[in-house]
C-alpha positions as CSV (number, residue, x, y, z in Angstrom):
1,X,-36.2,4.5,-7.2
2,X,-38.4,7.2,-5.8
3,X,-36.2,7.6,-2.6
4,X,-33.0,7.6,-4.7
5,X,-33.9,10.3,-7.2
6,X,-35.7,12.4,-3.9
7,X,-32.3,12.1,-1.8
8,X,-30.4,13.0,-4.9
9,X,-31.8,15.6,-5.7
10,X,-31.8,17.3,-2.2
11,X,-28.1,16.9,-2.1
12,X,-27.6,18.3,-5.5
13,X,-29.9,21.4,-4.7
14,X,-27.5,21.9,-1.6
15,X,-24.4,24.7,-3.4
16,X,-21.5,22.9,-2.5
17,X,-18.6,24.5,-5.2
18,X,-17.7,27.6,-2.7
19,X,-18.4,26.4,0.5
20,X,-19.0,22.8,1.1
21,X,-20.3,22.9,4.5
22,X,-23.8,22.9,4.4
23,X,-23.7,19.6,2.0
24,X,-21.9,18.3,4.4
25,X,-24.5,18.8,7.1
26,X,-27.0,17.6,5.2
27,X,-25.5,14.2,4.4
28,X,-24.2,14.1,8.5
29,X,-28.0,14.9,9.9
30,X,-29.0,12.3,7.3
31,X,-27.2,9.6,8.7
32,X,-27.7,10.5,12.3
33,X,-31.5,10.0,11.4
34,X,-31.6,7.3,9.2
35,X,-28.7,5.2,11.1
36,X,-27.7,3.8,13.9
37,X,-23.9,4.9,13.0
38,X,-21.0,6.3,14.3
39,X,-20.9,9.9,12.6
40,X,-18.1,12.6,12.6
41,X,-17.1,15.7,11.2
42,X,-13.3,16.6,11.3
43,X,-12.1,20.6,10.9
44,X,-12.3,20.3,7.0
45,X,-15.7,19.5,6.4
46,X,-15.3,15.5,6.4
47,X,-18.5,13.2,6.7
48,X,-17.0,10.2,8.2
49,X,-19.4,7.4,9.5
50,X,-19.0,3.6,10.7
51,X,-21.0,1.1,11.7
52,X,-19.2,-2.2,13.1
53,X,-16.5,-0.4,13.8
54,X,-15.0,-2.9,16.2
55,X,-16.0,-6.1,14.2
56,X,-13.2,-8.4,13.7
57,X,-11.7,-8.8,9.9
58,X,-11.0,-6.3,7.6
59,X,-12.8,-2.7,6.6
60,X,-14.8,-1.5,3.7
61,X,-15.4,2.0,3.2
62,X,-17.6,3.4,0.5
63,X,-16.4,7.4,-0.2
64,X,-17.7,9.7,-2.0
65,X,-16.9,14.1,-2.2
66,X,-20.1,17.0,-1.8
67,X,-17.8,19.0,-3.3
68,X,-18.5,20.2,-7.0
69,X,-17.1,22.8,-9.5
70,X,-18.8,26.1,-10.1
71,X,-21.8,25.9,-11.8
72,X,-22.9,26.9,-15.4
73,X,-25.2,30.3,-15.2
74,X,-27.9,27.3,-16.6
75,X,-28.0,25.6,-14.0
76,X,-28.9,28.3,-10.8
77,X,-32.0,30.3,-10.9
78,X,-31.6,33.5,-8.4
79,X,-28.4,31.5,-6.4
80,X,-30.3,28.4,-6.4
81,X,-29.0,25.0,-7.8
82,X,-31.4,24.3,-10.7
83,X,-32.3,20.6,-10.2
84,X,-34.5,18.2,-13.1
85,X,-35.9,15.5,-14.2
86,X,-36.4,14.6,-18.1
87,X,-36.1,11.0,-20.0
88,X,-34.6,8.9,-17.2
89,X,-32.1,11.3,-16.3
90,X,-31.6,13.5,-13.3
91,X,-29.9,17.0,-15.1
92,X,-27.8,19.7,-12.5
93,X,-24.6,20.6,-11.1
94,X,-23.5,17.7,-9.1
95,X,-25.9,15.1,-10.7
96,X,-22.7,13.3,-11.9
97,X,-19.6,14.5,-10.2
98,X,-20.9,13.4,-7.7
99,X,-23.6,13.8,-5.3
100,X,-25.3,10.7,-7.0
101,X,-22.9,8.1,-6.2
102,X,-23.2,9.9,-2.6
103,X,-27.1,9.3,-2.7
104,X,-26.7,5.7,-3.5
105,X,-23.8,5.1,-0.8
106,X,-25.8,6.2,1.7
107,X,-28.9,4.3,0.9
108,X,-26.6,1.0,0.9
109,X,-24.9,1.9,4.3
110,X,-28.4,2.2,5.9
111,X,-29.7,-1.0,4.0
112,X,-27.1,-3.3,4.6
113,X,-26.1,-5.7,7.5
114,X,-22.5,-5.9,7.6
115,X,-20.9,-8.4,9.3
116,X,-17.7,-6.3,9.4
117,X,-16.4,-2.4,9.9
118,X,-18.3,-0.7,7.2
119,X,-17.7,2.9,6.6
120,X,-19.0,5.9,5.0
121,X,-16.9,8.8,4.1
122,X,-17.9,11.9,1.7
123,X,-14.9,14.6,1.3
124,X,-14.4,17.9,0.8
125,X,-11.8,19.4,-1.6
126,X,-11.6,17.1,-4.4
127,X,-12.0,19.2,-7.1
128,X,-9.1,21.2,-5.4
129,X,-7.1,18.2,-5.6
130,X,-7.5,16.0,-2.9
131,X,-7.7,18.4,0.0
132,X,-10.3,16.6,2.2
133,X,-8.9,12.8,1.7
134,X,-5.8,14.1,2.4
135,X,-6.8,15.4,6.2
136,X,-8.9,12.5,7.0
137,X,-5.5,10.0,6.4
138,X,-3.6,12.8,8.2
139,X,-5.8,11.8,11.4
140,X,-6.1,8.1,11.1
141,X,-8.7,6.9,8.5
142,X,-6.9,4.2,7.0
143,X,-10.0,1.7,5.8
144,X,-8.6,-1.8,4.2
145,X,-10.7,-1.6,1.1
146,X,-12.7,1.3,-0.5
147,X,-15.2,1.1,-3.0
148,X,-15.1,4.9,-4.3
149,X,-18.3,6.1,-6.6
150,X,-16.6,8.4,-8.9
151,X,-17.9,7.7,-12.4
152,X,-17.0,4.4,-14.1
153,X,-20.3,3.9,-16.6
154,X,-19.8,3.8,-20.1
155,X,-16.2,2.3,-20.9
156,X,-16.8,-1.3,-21.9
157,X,-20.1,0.0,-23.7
158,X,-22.5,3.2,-23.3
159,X,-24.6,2.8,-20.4
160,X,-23.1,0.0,-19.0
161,X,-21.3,0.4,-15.5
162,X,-17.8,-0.8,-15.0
163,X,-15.7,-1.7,-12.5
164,X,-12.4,0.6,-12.6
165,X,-9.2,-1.3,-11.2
166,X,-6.7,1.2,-12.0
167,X,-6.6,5.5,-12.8
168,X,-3.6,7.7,-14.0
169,X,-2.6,10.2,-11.7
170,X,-1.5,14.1,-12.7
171,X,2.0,15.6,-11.7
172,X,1.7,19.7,-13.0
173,X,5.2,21.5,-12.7
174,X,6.6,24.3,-13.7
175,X,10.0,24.9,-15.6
176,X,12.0,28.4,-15.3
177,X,14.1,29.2,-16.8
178,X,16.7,32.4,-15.6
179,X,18.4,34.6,-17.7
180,X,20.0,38.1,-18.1
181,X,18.4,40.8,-19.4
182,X,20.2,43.2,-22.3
183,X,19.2,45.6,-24.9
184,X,18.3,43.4,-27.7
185,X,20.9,45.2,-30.2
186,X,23.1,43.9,-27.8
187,X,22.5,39.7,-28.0
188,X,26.0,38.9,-26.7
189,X,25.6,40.9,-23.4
190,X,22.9,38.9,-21.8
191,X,21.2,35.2,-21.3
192,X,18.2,35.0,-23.2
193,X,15.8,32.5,-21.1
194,X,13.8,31.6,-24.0
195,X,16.1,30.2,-25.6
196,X,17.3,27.9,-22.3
197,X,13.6,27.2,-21.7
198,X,13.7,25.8,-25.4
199,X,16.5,23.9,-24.6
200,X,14.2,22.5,-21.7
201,X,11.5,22.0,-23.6
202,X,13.6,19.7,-25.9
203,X,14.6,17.5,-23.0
204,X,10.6,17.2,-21.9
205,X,10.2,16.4,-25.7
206,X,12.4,13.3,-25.9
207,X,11.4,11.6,-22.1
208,X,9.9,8.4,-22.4
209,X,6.7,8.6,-20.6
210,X,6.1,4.9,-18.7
211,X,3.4,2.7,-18.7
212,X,1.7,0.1,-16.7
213,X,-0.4,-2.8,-16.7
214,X,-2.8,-3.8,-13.8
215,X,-5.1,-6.6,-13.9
216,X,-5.2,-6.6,-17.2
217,X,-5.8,-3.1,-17.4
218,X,-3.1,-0.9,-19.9
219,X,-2.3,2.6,-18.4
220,X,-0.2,5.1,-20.9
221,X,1.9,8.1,-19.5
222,X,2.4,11.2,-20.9
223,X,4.3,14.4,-20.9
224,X,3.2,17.5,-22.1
225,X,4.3,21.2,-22.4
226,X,0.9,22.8,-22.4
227,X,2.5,26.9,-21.5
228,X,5.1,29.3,-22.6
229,X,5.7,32.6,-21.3
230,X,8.4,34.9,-21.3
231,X,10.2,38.4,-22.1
232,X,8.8,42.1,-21.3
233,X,9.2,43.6,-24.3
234,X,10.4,43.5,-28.5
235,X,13.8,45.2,-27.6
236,X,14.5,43.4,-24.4
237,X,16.3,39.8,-24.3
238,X,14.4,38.1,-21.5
239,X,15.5,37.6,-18.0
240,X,12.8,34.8,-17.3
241,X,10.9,32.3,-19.0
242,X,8.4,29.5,-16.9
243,X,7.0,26.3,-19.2
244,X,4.8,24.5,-17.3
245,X,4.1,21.0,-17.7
246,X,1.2,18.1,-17.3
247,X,2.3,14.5,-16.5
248,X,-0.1,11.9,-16.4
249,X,1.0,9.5,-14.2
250,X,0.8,5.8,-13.6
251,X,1.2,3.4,-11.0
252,X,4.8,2.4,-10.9
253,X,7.9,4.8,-12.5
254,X,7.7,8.6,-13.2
255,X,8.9,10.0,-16.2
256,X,12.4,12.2,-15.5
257,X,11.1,15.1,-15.7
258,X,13.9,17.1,-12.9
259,X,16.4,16.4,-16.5
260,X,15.6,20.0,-17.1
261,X,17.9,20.7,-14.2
262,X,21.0,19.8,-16.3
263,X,19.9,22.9,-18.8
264,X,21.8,26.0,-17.7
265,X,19.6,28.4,-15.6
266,X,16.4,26.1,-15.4
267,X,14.7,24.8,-12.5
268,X,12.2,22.7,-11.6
269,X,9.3,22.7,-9.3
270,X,6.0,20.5,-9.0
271,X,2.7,22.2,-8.3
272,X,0.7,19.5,-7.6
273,X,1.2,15.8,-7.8
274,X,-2.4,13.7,-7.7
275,X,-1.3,10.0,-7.4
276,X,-2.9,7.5,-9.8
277,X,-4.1,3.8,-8.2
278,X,-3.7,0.5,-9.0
279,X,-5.8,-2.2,-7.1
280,X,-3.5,-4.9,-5.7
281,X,-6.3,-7.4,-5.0
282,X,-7.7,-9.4,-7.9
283,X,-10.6,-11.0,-5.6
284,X,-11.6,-8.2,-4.6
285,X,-11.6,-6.8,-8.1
286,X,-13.3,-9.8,-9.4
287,X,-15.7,-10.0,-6.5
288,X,-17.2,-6.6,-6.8
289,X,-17.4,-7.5,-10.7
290,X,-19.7,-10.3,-10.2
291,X,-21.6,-8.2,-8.3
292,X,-21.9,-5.8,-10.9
293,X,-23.3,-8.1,-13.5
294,X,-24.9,-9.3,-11.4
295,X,-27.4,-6.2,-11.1
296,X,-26.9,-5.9,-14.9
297,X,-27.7,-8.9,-16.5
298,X,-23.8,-10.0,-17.1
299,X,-22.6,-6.7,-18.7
300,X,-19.5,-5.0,-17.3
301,X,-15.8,-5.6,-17.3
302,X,-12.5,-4.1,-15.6
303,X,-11.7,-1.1,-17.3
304,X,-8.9,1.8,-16.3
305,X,-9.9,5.7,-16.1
306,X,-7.9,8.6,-17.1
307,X,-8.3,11.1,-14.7
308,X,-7.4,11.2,-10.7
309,X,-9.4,10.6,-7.8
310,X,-9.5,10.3,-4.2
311,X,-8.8,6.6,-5.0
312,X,-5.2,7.7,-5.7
313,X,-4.9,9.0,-2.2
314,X,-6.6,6.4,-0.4
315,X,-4.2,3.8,-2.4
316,X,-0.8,5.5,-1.6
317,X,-1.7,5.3,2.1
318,X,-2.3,1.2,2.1
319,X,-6.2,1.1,1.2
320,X,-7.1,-1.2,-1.3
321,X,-9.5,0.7,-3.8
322,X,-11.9,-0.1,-7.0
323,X,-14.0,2.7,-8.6
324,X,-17.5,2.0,-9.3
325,X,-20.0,5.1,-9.8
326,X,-22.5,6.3,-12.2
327,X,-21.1,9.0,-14.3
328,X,-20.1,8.8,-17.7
329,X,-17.4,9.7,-19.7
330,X,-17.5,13.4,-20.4
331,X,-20.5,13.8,-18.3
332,X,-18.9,15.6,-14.9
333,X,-18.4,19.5,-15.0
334,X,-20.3,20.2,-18.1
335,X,-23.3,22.6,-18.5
336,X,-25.5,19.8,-18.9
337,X,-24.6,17.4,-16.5
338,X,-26.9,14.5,-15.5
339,X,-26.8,10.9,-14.2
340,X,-29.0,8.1,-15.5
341,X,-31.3,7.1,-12.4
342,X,-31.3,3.4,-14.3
343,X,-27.6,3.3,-13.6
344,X,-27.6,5.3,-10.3
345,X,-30.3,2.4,-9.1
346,X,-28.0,-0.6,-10.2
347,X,-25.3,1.5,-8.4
348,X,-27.0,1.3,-5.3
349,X,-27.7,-2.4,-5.5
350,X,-24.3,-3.1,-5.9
351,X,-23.3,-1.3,-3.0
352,X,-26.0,-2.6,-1.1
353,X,-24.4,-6.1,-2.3
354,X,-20.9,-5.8,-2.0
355,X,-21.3,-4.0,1.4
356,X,-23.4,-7.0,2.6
357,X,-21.2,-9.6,1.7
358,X,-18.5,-7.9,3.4
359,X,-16.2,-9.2,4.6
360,X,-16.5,-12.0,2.4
């Protein structure tokens, strides 16, 4: 435990939300000591490593990110991450979300004994949706199956870590609507955009959001106007009006959201589209699960997240993917964040397992 929690904490005390590129130093000289692996840096910041790169059958990556959000004022004293220990838990920005999970990858990688391609790979840029992932599949990592340690503790029963087989995905668009401006004494000599963005707004309001089930697993859509904005002034009937929109996503159909278009004067353009992932191997899925309980006595089951990760990515370009990590529900990207170093050390194990096994 003592090595976890020390290797933790030197990766969370390393400020990684403005500029990740020191983290990722830190975990690339790590490995080049500690390893005997294959270890590269791309242009964005990417810790990619492999050992057994040329062994026949299929490849297992575990990935993680060193990237985190801006920190609370609590936890940096004079610019430096503020990093503790108190009742079991490790407390700091990073603890969670998810330089933890990065700790206990890397410990695995070095303890294990393959017996086929076994990768590493921590990315930059996925708080900014996916930025990092996105350039390492640009030039050529395409791993068969991933284990990525983004939080999945806590959803079959607190404190418990799960194995997640599926997560939604987030579309955010924007609807404008365009008008023609006129005095507003004078309603009959322009367009007024509100009122067409209404009219848009009504369409988003009766879509059917879809669904999906995988491995058992239930995954609701949804739809949601969540801003309005508008007009210049009391007098004036506005020229423009943008809604914008959040979609969660699931694996399968979209929700037809472009029906705006048949309003007069509206448009419709997506911002950012994170995909969601569905796991399309159940042995796999039930393999890693055993594995699991396993290290926990028998507790665990499938369970589905809500929010996006670099799973999605990874998924959409042919990798097979499960999410297995320490942090809770609610936990990432709060002022208190912290990881339980219980959990974080049956993490590790089961890395350490399902890598070893591999590629059985």
């Amino acid at each position: 435990m003592g090595e976890l929690r020390d290797l933790t904490e030197r990766l969370v005390s390393i400020p990684s939300h403005d500029d990740e590129t020191a983290a990722g130093d830190g975990i690339a000289s790590w490995l080049r000591e500690h390893t005997d692996a294959d270890v590269g840096r791309d242009d964005a910041g990417n810790v990619i490593a492999w050992r057994n790169p040329d062994a026949d059958g299929d490849s297992l990556a575990l990935v993680g990110h060193h990237d985190v959000v801006p920190p609370d004022e609590s936890q940096t004293e004079n610019g430096d991450y503020v990093v503790y220990e108190e009742d079991g838990r490790l407390y700091g920005r990073g603890t969670a979300d998810m330089k933890g999970a990065v700790a206990a990858m890397l410990l695995a990688f070095r303890d294990t004994e393959p017996g086929g391609p076994l990768a590493f790979a921590s990315f930059v840029g996925e708080e900014l949706g996916g930025v990092g992932v996105q350039q390492a599949i640009d030039e050529g990592f395409a791993p068969d199956y991933a284990v990525v340690g983004e939080g999945s503790t806590g959803y079959s029963e607190a404190g418990v870590l799960d194995v997640a087989v599926a997560h939604k995905g987030r579309r955010a668009s924007t609807v404008t609507a365009a008008g023609e401006a006129a005095h507003a004494s004078e309603v009959e000599s322009g367009e007024n955009a509100v009122y067409r963005a209404c009219d848009a707004v009504d369409v988003l309001r009766d879509l059917d959001a879809p669904d999906a089930d995988v491995l058992g697993q239930h995954l609701a859509g949804s739809v949601a106007v969540t801003e309005i904005e508008g007009g210049t002034a009391w007098n004036v009937i506005p020229e423009s009006c943008e809604v914008t929109v959040d979609e969660r996503t699931v694996p399968g159909e979209r929700a037809d959201v472009g029906a705006v278009e048949a309003v007069d004067g509206v448009s419709w353009t997506v911002d950012q589209d994170l995909p969601p992932m569905a796991c399309d191997d159940p042995r796999f899925a039930d393999g890693v699960l055993d594995v699991v309980q396993d290290v926990q006595d028998g507790a665990g089951k499938h369970v589905a997240k809500p929010h996006a990760t670099d799973a999605g990515w990874l998924a959409a370009a042919g990798t097979t993917c499960l999410v297995c990590g320490p942090a809770e529900q609610g936990e990432a990207h709060t002022a208190d964040e912290s990881v339980s170093l219980d959990v974080l050390a049956r993490c590790r194990r089961a890395y350490e397992h399902v890598a070893g096994a591999w590629p059985t």
